[in-house]
Every structure is written in C-alpha cells, then in structure tokens.
N, C-alpha and C positions, 0 to 999 in steps of 0.2 A: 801905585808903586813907582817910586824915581829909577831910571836907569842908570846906571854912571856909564859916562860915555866914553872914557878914559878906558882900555886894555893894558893890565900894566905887567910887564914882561920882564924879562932877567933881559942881560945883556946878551946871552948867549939864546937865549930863544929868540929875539928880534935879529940877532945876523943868520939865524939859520931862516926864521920867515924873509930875509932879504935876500938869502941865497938860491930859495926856493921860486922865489919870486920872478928873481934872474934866471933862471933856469926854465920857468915856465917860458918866458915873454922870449927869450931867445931860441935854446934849444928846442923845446918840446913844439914850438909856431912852426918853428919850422918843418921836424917832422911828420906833422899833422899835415901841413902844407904839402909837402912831399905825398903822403899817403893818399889827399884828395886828387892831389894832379894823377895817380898812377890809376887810381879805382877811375877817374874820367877817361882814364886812356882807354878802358875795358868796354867803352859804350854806352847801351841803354842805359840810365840814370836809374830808372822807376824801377828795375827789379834787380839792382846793384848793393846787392851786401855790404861789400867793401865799403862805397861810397857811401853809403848809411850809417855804416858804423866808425869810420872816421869823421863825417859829421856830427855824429853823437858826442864822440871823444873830442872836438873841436869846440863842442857847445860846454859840452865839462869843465877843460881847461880854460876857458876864456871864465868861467863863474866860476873856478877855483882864484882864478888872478883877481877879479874882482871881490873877492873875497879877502885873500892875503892885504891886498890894497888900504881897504878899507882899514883891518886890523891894524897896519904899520902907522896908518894914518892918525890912529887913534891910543899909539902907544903912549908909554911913558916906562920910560926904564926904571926900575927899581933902583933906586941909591940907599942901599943900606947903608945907614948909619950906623956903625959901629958901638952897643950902647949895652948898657942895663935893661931897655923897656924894649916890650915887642912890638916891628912895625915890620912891614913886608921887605923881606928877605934874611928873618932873622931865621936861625934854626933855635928853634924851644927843646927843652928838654920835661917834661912832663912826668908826674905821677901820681894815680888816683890814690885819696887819701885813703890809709888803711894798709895799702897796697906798696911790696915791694919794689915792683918790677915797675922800670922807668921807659916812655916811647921818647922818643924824639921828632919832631914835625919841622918842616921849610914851611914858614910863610910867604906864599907867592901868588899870584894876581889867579883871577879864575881861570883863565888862558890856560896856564901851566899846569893845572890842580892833577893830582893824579896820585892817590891811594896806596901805589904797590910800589911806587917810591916815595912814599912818607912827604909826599907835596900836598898842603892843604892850603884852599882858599880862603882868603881875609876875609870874604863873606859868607863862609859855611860857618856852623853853629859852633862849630871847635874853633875855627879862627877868628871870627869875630868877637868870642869868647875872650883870645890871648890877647888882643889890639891890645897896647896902651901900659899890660902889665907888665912886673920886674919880679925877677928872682925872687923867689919867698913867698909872693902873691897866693894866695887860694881864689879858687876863681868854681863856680857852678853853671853848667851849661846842660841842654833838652837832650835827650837821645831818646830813639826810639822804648827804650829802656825806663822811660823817667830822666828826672835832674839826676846828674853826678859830679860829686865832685873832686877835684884834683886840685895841685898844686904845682908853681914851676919852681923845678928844680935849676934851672940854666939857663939862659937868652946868650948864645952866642951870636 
C-alpha cells in the first residue's frame, strides 16, 4: 500500500497547527521548565512526584512538537478551485437515489476528516467516491450496508 506523504490541510487548520506549535515551543517549554526547576528545589529526585510528572509532561510536549512539526512539514494547503467538479475543499451536496432528503459533505484531507461536522476524507469510500465528479454525476460506493447509490446535487 503507497502512503501519500503529503497532509493536506485547509488554511485555517495549518495557522492554528502553527499557532499551537508556537505555543508549544515557547509558552508551554517554559512552563515545564519552571515546574522541573521547582520540583528540583523539593530534593530527593527518586521518590519526587512533582519531578516525575513534569518530566512526563516534558517528554509529551517535546513528542506533541515533534509531531505538529512533522505534519506542517508535510502540508499542502488546499486551494479550492472554484468549479463544477469535486476536489478537496469543495462542499458536495448529495442525495441517495430514490431518496428525498439531501446531506452535504467538505472535502478535506484526512487530517481534518471529522463526521459530526459533515468533514469527509478524499480517501474514505464516500470521498474518493466524489473526487473528479460534477453536478448530475451518479456515482456508487461500498458501505458496510452493500453498494449505494447516490447522485450530486451541487459542488460548491
């Protein structure tokens, strides 16, 4: 299986992973810093709560940064194209053939993906489904249900 090594992100979720980032590497160092100098002031080492568990919290945020890092490194902002066809960052308007009632979906990178605000990934079976089509398209995709199929009502 190929990975893509690309994280592709809205513009607004890459300034808030930049802000957080900033926030790690300055703020939070510091406080950790602070919290180890204070628990050292308290003495023994080896049977120091304090000092344990700001070292802990020290090892976390140092592999939360290295984490963010990685991600920022490997973005690509979404540039929606403004169009007829769907590519990441479009909003679809959807509806299962047969069927009144219409959903609406964001196409955005697997980073963002997130269900219970209607955010679905270009590489889930419903988004890689939409890639490519336009308004009117009928399109069939797997659910745990079987094949269903739907049409797009709208690519804004």
């Amino acid at each position: 299986m190929m990975t893509d090594q690309n994280t592709y992100l809205s513009q607004e979720k890459f300034d808030e992973l930049s802000a957080e980032l900033e926030h790690l590497k300055t703020v939070r160092r510091r406080e950790i810093a602070e919290q180890l100098e204070y628990a050292r002031s308290l003495g023994d080492l080896s049977e120091n709560a304090e000092y344990e568990e700001a070292r802990n919290l020290q090892a976390a945020t140092e592999d939360r940064i290295r984490t963010v890092e990685v991600e920022l490194s490997r973005a690509r902002i979404i540039e929606h194209a403004k169009g007829s066809t769907v590519s990441l960052g479009s909003q679809v308007v959807i509806q299962k053939i047969g069927e009144k009632e219409e959903h609406t979906y964001e196409i955005v990178g697997s980073a963002e993906a997130n269900m219970q605000e209607k955010k679905i990934s270009h590489l889930s079976p419903l988004g890689s489904a939409l890639m490519g089509k336009k308004k009117g398209d009928a399109f069939t995709f797997e659910t745990p249900k079987g094949a269903q199929k739907y049409k797009i009502v709208a690519v804004k």
